[in-house]
N, C-alpha and C positions, 0 to 999 in steps of 0.2 A: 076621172077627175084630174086636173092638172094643179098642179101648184110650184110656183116658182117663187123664191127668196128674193125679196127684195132689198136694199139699204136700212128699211125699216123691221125685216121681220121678214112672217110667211106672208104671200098674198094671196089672191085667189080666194077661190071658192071656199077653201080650208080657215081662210081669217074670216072671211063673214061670217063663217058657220060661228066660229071663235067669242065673233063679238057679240052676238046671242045668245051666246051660251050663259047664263046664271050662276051655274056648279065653279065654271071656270072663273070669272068674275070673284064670286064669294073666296076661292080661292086666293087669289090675287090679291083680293081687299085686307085676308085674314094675314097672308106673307106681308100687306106692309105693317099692317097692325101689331105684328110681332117685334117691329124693329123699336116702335114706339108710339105713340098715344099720338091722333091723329085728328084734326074735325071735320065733321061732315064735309064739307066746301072741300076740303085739302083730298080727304079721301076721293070725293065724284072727279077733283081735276084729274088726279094720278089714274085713274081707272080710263076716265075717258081720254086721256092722254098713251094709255095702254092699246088704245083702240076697242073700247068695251062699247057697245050703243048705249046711250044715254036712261033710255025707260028702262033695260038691265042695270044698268049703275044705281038709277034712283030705287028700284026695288030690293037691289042686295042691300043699300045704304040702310033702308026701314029694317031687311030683316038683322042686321047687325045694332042697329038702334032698338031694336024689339026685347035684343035679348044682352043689353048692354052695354056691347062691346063698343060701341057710337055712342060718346054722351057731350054734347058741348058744355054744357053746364059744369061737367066733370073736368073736363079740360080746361073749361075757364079757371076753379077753383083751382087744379093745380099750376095755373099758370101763374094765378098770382100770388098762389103760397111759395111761389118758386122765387118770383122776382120781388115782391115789397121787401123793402130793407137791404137785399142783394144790392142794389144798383138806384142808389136814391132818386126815384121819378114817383109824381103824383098821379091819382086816381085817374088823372085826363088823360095821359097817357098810357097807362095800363090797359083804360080801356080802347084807345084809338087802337095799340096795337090788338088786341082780342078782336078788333069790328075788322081789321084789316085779313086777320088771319080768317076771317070769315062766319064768326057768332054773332049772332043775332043779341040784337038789345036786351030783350028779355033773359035769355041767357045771361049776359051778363049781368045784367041786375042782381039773380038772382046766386048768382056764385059771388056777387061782390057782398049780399047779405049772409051769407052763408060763412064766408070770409069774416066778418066783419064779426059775427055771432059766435063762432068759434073760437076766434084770438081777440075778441075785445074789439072797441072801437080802436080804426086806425089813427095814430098821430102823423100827419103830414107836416106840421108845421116843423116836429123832428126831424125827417126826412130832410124839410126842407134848409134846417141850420145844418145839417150835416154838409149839405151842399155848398152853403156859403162858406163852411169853414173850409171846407176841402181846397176852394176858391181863393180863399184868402190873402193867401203868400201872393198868389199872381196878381191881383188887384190891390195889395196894398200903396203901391205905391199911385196910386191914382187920386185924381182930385174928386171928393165926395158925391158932386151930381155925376160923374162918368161912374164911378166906382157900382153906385147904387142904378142908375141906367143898367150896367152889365151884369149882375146881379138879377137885373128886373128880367131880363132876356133870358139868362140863365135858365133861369129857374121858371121862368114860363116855358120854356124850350122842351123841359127836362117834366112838363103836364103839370104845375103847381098849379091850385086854382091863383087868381087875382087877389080875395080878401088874405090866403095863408101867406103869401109874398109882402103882402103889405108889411104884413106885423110879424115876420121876419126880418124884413129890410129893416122895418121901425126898432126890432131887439137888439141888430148887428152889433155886438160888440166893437167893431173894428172900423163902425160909422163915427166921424169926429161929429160930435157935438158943437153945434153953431153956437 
């Protein structure tokens, strides 16, 4: 059997064997796992990106989702007990970031209820004045329709829904009254 080192690694007969192998894989999966909490999607890239085959990656993937160690649900909830209130963004964004990282809707769903059950209903509309105030000083000096246009951007930007921006914009303290 020959095997020569490539740029990438070992090649040869010795990597195919490699990327078949399941023992070695689950391995692999468990050393990134250790570094930190990981989802499925992110997990099967790093592996197949390790040069794992694919039907090995989806099989280590279930047996670590079997016995835990894989949970998007879990991940989602800590993702967003990690960030609501941290870094004032709305629902819409919390979730676009979770779909990006690779969970599935349901998933989120249900770590957004679980969220939600646990710490009470969320107030975004709070969130969302914390933003304006934040805001403030830079936009004071602006004429009313700009003010409240960038404001509107803001804070859509930042995943508020539509009706919480309304009647934020409509509270602003710092909107002159016509």
């Amino acid at each position: 059997m020959r095997v020569r080192r490539g740029p990438g690694g070992i090649t040869g007969t010795l990597a195919e064997e490699r990327a078949r192998d399941p023992e070695a894989a689950r391995e692999a999966a468990l050393k990134l796992l250790e570094r930190t909490r990981r989802t499925r999607s992110d997990l099967a890239r790093r592996l197949r990106e390790k040069g794992y085959a694919a039907p090995v990656v989806e099989s280590v993937i279930e047996r670590l989702g079997a016995v835990g160690l894989v949970d998007d649900a879990e991940y989602a909830l800590a993702f967003l007990a990690e960030r609501w209130g941290r870094r004032a963004a709305g629902w819409r964004r919390l979730e676009q970031d979770l779909r990006r990282r690779g969970i599935a809707a349901d998933a989120i769903a249900a770590a957004r209820a679980r969220f939600e059950a646990e710490r009470g209903s969320a107030d975004e509309a709070a969130l969302a004045r914390r933003v304006v105030a934040q805001a403030a000083r830079r936009l004071a000096a602006l004429e009313p329709r700009v003010r409240r246009q960038r404001l509107y951007a803001l804070l859509a930007r930042r995943g508020f829904d539509g009706d919480v921006i309304e009647q934020v914009i409509r509270d602003d303290p710092g909107r002159e009254r016509e």
